[in-house]
Backbone bond lengths (Angstrom), bond angles and torsions (degrees), N, CA, C in turn:
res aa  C-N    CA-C-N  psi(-1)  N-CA   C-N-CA  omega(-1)  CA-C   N-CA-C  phi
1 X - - - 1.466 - - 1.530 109.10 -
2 X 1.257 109.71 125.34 1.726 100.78 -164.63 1.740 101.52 -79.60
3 X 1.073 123.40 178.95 1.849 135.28 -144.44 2.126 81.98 -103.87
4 X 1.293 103.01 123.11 1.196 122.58 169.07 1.825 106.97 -45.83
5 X 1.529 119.86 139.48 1.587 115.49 -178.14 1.148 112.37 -74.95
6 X 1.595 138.05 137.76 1.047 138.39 -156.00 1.762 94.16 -74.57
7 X 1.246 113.92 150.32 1.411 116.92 159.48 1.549 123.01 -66.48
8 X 1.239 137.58 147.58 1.295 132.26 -151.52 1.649 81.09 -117.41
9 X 1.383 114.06 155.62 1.612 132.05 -173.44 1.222 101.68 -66.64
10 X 1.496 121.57 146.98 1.608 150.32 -168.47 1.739 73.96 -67.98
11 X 1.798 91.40 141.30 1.567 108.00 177.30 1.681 117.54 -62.38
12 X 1.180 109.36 -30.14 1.574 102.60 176.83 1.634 118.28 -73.74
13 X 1.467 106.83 -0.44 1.318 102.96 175.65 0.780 90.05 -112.65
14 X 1.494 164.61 34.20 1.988 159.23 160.90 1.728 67.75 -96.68
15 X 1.157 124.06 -57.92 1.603 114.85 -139.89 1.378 93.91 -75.99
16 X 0.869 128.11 -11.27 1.848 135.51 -169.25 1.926 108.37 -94.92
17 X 1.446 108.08 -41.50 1.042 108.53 172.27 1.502 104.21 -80.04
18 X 0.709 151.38 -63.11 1.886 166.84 -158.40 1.834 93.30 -48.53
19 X 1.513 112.93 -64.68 1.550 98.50 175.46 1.271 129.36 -82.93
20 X 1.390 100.65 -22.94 1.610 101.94 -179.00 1.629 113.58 -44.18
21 X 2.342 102.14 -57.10 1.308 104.40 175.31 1.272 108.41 -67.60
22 X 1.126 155.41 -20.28 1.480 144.31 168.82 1.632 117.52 -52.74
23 X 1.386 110.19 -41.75 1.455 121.50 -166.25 1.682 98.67 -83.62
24 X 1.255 127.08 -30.94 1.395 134.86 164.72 1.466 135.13 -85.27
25 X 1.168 105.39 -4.52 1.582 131.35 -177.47 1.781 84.66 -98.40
26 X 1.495 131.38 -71.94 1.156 152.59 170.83 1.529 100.54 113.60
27 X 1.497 104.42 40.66 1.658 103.36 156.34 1.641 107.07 -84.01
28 X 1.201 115.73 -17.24 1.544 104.74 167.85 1.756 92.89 -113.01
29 X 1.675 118.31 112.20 1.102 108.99 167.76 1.648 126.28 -120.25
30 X 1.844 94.29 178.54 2.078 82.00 -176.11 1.289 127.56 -18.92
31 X 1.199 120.01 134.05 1.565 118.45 152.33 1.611 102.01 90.49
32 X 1.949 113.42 9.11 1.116 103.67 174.19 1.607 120.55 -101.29
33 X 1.409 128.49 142.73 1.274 134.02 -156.42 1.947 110.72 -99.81
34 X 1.242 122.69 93.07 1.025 138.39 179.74 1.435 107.49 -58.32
35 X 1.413 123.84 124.92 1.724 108.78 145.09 1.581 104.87 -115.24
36 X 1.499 92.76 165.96 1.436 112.46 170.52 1.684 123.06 -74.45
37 X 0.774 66.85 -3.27 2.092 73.90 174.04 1.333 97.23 -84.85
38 X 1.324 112.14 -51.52 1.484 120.45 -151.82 1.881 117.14 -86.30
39 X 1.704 84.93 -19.96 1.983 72.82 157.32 1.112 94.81 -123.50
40 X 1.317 140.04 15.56 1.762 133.25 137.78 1.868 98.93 -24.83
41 X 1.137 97.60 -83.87 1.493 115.17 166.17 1.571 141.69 -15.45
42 X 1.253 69.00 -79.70 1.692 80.57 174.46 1.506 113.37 -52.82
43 X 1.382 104.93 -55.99 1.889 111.81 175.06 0.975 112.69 -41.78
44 X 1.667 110.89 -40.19 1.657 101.94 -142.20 1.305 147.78 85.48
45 X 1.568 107.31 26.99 1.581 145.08 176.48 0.923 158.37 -149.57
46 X 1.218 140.16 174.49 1.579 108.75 -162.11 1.523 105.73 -74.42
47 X 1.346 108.66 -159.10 1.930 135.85 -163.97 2.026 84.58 -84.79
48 X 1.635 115.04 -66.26 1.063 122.86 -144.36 1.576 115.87 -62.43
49 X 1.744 122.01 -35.26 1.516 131.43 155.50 1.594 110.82 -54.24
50 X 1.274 109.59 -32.95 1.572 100.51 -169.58 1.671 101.08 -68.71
51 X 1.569 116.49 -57.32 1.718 101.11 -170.20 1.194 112.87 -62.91
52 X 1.367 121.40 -26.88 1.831 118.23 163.06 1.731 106.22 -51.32
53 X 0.941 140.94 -70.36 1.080 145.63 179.75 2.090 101.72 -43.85
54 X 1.102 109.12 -71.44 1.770 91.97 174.70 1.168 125.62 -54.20
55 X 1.468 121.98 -25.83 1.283 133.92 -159.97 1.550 87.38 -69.24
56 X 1.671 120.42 -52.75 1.413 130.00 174.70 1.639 112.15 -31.34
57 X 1.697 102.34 -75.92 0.849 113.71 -175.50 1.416 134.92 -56.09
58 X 1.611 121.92 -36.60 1.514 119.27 140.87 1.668 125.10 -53.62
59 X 0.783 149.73 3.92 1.742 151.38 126.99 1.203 105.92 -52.81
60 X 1.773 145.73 -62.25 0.671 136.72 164.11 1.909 126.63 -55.00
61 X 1.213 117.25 -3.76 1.535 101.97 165.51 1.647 104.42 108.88
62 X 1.135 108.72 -31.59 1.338 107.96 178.35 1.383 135.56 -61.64
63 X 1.054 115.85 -38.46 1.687 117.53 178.65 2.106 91.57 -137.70
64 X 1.564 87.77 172.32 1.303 100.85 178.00 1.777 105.77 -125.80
65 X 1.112 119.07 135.60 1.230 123.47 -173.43 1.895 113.83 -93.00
66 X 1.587 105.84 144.59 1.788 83.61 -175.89 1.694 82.02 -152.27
67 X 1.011 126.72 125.02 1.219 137.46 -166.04 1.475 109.70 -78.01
68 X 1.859 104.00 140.56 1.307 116.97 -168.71 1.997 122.77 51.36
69 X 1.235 85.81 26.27 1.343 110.14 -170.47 1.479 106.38 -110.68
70 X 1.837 106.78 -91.74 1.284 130.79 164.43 1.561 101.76 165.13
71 X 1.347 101.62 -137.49 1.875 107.00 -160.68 1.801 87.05 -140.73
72 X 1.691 103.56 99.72 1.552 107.73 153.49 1.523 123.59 -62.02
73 X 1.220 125.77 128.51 1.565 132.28 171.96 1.286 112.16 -57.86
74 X 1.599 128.33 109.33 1.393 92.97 177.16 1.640 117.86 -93.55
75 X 1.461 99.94 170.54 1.651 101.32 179.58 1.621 111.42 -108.09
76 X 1.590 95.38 168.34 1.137 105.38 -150.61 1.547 94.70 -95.43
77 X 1.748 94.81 112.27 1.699 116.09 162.75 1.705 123.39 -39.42
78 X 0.857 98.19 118.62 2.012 101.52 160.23 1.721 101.12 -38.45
79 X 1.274 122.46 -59.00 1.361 120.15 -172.17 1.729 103.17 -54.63
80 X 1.453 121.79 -70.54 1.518 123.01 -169.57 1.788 94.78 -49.32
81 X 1.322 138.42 -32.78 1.102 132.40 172.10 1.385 116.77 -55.81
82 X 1.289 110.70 -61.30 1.568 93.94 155.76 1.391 154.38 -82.73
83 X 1.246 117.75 2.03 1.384 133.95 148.80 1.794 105.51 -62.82
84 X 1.531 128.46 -30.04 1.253 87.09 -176.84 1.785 113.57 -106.41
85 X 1.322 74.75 7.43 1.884 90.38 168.50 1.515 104.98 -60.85
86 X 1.537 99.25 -72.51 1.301 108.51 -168.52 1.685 123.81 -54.95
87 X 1.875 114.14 -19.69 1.171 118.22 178.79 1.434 101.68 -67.29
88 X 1.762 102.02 -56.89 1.815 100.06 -163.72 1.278 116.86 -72.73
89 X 0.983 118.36 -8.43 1.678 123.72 157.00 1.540 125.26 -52.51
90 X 1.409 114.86 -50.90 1.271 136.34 151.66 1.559 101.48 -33.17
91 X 1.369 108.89 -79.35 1.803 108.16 -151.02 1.013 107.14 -78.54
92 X 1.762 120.42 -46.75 1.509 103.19 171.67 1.632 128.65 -69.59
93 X 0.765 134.74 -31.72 1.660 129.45 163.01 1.315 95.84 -44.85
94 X 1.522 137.98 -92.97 1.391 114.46 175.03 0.758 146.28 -28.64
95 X 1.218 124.51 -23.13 1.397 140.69 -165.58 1.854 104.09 -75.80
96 X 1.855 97.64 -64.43 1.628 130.97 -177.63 1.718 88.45 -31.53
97 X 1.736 97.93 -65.61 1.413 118.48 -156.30 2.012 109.81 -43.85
98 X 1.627 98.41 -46.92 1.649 90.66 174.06 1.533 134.13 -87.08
99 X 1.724 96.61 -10.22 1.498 108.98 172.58 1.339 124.83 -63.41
100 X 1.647 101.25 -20.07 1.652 111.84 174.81 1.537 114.65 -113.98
101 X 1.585 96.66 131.32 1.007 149.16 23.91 1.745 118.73 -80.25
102 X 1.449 102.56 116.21 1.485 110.91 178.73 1.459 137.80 -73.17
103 X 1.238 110.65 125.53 1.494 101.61 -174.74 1.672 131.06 -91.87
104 X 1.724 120.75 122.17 1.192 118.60 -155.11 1.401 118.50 -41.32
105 X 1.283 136.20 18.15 1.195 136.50 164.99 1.641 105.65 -78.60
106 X 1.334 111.69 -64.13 1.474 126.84 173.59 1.214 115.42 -38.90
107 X 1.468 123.34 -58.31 1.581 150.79 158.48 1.543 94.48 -14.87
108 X 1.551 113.00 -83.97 1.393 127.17 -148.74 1.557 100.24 -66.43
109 X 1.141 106.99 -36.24 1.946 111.80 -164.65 1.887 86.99 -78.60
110 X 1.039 123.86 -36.84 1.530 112.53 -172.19 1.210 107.18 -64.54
111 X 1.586 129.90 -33.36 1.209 132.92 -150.37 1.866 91.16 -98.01
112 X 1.383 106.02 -27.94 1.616 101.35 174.83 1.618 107.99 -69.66
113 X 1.090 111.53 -19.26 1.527 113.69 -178.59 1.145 114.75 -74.72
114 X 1.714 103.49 -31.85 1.876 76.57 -162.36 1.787 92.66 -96.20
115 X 1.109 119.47 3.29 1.323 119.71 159.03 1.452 113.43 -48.24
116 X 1.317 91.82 -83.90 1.567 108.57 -157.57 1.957 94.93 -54.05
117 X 1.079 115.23 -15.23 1.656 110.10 -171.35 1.827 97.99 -85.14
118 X 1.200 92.87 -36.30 1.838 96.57 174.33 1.632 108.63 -57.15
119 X 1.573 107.64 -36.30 1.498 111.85 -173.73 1.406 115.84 -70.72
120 X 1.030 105.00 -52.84 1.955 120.18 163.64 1.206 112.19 -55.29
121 X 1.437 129.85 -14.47 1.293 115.18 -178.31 1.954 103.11 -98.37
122 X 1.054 100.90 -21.49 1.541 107.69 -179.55 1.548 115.83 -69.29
123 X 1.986 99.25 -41.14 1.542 106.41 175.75 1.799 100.87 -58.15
124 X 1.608 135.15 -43.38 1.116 132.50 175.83 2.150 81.07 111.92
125 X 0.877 123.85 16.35 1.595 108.28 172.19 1.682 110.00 -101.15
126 X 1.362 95.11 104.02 0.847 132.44 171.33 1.599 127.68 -33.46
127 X 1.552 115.65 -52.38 1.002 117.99 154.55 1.267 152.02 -114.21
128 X 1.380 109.15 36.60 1.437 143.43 153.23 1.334 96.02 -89.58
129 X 1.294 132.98 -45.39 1.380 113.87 -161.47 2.092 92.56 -80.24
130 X 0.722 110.20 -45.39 1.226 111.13 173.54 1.982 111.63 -37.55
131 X 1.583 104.76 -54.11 1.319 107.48 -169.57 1.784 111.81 -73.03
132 X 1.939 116.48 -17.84 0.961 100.44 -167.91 1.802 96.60 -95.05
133 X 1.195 127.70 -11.91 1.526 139.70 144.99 1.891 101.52 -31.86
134 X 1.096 111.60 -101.74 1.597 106.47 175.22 1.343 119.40 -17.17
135 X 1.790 110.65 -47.67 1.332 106.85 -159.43 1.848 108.82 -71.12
136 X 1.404 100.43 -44.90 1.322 113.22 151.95 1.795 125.04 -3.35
137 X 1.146 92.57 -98.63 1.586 110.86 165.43 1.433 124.42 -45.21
138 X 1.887 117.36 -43.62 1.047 87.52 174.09 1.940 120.57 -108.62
139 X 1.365 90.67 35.60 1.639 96.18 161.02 1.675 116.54 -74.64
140 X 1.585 103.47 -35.72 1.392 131.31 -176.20 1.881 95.08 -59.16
141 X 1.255 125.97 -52.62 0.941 112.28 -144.78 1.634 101.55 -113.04
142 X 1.608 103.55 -14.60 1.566 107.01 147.60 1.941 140.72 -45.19
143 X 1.712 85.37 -28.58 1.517 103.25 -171.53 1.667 101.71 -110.17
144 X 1.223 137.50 -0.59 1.321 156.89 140.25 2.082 98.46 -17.08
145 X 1.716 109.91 -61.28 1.380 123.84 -176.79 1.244 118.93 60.98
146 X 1.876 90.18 54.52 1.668 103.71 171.07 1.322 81.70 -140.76
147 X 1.784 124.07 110.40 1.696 132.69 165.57 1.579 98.00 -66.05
148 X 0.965 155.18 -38.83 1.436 136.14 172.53 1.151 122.98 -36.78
149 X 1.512 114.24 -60.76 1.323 139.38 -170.18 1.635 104.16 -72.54
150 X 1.432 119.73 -30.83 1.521 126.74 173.96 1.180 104.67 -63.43
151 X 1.442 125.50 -58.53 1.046 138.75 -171.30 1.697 120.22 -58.02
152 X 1.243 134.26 -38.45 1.470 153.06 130.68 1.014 119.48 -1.76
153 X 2.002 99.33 -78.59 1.352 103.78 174.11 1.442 110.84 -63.76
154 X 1.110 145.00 -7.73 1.491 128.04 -161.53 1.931 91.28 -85.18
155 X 1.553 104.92 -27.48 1.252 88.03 -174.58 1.458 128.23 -82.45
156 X 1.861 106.11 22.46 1.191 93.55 172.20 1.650 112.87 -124.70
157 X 1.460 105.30 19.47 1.346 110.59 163.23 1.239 135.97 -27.60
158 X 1.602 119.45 -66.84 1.367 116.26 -178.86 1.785 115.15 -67.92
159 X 1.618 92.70 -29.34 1.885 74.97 175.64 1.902 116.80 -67.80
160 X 1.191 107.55 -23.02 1.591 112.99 -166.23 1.332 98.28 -65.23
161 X 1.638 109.94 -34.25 1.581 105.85 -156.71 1.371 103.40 -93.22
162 X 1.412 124.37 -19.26 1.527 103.66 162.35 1.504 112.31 -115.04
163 X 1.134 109.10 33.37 1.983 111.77 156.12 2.069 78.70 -97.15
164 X 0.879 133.86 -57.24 1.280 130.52 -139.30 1.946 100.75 -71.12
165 X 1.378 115.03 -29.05 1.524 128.08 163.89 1.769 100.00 -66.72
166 X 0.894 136.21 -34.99 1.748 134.34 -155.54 1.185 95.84 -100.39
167 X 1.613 133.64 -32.44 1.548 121.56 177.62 1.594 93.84 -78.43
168 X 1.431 112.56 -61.17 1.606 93.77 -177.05 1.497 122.97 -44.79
169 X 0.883 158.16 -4.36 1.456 148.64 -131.09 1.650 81.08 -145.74
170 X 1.248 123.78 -51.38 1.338 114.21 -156.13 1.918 97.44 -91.92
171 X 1.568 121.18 -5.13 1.245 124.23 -169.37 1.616 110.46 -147.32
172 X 1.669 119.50 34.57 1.159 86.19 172.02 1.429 161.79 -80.21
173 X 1.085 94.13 43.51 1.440 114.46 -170.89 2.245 91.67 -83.96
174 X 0.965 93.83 -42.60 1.832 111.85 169.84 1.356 106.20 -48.61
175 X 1.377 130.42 -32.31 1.560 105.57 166.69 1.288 137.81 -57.93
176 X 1.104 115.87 -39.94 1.531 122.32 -164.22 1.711 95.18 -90.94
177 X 1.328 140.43 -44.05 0.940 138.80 139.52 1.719 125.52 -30.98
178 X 0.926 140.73 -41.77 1.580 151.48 132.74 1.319 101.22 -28.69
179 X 0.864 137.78 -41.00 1.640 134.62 -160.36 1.397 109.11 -89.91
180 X 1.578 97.62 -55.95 1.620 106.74 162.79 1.240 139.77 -40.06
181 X 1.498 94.33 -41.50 1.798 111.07 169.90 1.759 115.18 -69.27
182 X 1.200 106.87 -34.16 1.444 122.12 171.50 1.488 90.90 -43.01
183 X 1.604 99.01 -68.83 1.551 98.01 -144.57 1.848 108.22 -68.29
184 X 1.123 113.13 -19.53 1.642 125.76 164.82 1.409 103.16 -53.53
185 X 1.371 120.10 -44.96 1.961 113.55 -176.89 1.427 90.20 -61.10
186 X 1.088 119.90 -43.73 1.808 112.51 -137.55 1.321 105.18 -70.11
187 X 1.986 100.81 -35.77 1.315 103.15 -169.49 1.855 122.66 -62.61
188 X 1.555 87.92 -28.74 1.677 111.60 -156.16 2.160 83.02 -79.31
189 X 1.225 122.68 -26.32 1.190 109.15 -163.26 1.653 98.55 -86.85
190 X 1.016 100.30 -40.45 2.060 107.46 -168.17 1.505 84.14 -93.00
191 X 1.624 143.32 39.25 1.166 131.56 120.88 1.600 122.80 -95.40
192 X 1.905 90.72 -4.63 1.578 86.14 -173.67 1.349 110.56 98.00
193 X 1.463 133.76 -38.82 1.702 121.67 175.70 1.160 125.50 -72.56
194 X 1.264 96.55 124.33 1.480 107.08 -153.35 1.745 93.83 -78.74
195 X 1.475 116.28 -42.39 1.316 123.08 -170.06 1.615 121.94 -74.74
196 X 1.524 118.82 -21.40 1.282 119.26 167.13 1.642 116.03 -89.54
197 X 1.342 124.37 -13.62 0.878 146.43 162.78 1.872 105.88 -49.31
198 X 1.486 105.75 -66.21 1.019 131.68 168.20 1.607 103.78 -35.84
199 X 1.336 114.45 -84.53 1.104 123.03 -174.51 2.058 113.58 -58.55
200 X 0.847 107.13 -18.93 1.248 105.23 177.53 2.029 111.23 -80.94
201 X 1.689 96.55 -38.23 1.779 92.26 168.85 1.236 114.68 -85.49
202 X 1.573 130.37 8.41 1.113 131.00 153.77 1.674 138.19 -82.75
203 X 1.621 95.84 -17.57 1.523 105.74 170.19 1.563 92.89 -101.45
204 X 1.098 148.56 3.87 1.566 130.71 177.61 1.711 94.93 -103.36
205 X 0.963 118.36 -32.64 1.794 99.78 -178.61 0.943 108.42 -89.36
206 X 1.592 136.04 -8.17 1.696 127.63 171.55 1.102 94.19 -94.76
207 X 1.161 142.04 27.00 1.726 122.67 166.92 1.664 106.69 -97.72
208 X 1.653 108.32 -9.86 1.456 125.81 179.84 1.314 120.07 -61.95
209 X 1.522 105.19 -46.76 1.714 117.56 163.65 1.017 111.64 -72.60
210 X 1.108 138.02 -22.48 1.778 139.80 -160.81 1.404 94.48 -88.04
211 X 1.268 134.12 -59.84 1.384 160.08 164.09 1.628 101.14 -24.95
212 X 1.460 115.50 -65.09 1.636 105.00 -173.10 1.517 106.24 -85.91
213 X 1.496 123.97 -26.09 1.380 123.34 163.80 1.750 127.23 -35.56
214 X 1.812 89.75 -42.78 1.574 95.13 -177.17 1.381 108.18 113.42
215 X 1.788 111.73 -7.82 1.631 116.48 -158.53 1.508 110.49 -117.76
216 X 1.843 98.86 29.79 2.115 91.96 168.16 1.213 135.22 -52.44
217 X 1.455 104.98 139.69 1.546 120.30 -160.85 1.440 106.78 -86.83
């Protein structure tokens, strides 16, 4: 008897996934004006899943809702730029600091990272290379073996990943340089120093503010 077809996700979550990656990809970007007709459409559903689905997505920060209007995208503040500077600065330096001495599990997956991020950067996709950047960091701070502190950082995922699309786009000259810096953590960690390590994920996430400031080092 062949395997029953999986059911496909309740429509307000097609409409939830569809902008979310748009608004983080930055094919839908700041200052852009959403209607409900129009990703009615596009999805492939009615009006009534879609404002459930923004309604979501404005709680989360992303767009702003204005009735009989639609859903503005919002953009990403100088301030939220530095709030998430200043958070991941916090966790990852700590983080680096207890992961070392590192164990060749960590080792091998870092070194697949900055691969596969070299590979994504060659395809020119933008936000894969962006996501394997995140993934990067928070392998580092996954193996740290404090779930609080894991858990934290997870909540700053979606901003990293589309600040991390908006520096590339507006700097790519910052990729291949991005990569480099990778490979500076990796080295300082699979030598074991815990403190240049340190200092090395401390000059790669302040180059993020410096970057939208206008003031790269």
């Amino acid at each position: 008897m062949p395997p029953a077809p999986s059911a496909s996700p309740p429509a307000a979550d097609r409409v939830y996934t569809h902008v979310k990656q748009a608004v983080l990809d930055r094919r839908y970007q700041g200052g852009t004006l959403l209607t409900e007709g129009e990703l009615a459409e596009a999805v492939g559903v009615s009006r009534t899943p879609v404002r459930e689905a923004l309604l979501k997505l404005e709680m989360e920060g992303l767009l702003k809702l204005y009735p009989k209007k639609g859903a503005l995208v919002l953009a990403v503040s100088a301030q939220e730029i530095a709030d998430v500077v200043e958070t991941r600065l916090l966790v990852e330096q700590f983080a680096v600091r207890k992961a070392v001495p590192a164990s060749p599990r960590l080792i091998e997956r870092l070194e697949e990272l900055v691969e596969e991020q070299r590979r994504r950067a060659e395809d020119g996709d933008l936000a894969a290379v962006a996501l394997t950047d995140r993934t990067f960091h928070a392998e580092i701070v996954g193996h740290a073996g404090n779930e609080i502190l894991s858990r934290l950082y997870d909540q700053l995922r979606d901003r990293q990943l589309r600040m991390g699309v908006a520096v590339m786009e507006a700097h790519p000259d910052r990729i291949a340089k991005n990569i480099a810096e990778h490979a500076e953590i990796l080295a300082a960690v699979r030598d074991g120093d815990a403190e240049r390590a340190a200092q090395c994920v401390h000059r790669h996430v302040s180059r993020v503010k410096d970057l939208v400031r206008g003031e790269e080092r």
